[in-house]
C-alpha positions as CSV (number, residue, x, y, z in Angstrom):
1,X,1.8,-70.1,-170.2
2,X,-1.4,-70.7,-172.2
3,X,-4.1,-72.9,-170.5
4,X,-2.1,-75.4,-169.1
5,X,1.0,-75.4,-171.9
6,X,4.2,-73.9,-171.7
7,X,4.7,-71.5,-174.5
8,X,7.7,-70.6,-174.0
9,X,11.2,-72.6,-174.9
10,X,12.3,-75.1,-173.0
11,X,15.3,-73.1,-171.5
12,X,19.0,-74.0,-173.2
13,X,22.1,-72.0,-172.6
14,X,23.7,-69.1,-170.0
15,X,21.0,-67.4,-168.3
16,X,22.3,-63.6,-167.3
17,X,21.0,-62.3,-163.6
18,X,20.5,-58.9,-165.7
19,X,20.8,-58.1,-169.6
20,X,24.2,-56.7,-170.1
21,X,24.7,-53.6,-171.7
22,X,25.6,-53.8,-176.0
23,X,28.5,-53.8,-177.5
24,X,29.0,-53.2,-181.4
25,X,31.4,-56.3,-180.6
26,X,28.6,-58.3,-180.3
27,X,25.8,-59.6,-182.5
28,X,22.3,-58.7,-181.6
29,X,19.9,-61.5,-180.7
30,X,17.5,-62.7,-177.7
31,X,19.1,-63.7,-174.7
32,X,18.0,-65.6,-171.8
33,X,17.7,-63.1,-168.5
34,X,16.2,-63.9,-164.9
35,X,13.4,-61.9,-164.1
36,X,14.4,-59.6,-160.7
37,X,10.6,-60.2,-159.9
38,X,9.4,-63.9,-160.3
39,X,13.3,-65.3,-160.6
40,X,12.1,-67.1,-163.7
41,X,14.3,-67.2,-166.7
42,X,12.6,-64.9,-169.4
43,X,13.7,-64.0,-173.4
44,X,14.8,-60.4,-173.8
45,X,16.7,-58.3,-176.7
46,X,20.0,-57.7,-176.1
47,X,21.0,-55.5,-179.2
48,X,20.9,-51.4,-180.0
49,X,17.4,-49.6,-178.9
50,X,16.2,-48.7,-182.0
51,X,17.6,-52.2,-183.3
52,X,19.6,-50.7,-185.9
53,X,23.0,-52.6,-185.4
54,X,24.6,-50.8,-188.7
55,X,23.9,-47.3,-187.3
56,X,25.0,-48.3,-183.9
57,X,28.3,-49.5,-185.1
58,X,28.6,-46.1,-187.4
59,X,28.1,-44.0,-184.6
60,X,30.9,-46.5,-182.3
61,X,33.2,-46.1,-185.0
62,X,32.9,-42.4,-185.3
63,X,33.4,-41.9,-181.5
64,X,36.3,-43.6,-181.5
65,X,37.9,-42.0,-184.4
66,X,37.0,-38.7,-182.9
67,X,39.3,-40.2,-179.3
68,X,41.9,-40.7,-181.4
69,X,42.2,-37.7,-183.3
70,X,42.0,-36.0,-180.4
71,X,44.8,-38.3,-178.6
72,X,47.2,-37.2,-182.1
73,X,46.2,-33.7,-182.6
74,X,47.1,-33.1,-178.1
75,X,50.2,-35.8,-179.1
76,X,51.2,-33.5,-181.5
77,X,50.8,-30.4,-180.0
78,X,53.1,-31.4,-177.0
79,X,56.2,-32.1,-179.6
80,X,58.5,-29.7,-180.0
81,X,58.4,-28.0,-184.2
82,X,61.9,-28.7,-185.9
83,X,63.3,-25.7,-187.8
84,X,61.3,-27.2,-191.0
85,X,58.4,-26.6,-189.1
86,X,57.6,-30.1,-189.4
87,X,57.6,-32.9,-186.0
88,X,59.5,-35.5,-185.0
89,X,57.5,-38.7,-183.8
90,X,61.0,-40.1,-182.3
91,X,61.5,-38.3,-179.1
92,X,64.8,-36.1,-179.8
């Protein structure tokens, strides 16, 4: 509020009771949230701290690869070797 004008956007969309946490899934942007303190709908970023959304998504991505090499590599370490020393996927 300035003098006696609202600054601020006339409100349009979802307004969230708190800003939910980011998701690579999800583009960054301003999003309406209700502030705990005054109950007033206020603009906040909803996006990756350092509002770098192509590092964020590198460093998803290579958390998740790392899961599932790790799933494989324990996977494959459970299966019995055949005489090849090779192992079989299908279970027997």
């Amino acid at each position: 509020m300035v003098g006696n004008i609202n600054v601020e956007p006339v409100m349009s969309g979802y307004v969230f009771s708190k800003l939910p946490k980011y998701c690579v899934a999800m583009k960054p942007g301003v999003l309406w949230v209700r502030c705990p303190d005054c109950g007033k709908p206020h603009q906040e970023y909803f996006g990756p701290s350092d509002r770098d959304e192509r590092t964020a998504e590198i460093v998803f991505l290579r958390h998740e690869l790392e899961l599932a090499a790790a799933i494989l590599f324990d996977r494959n370490a459970s299966l019995p070797a055949l005489p090849d020393g090779t192992y079989s996927l299908r279970g027997g």
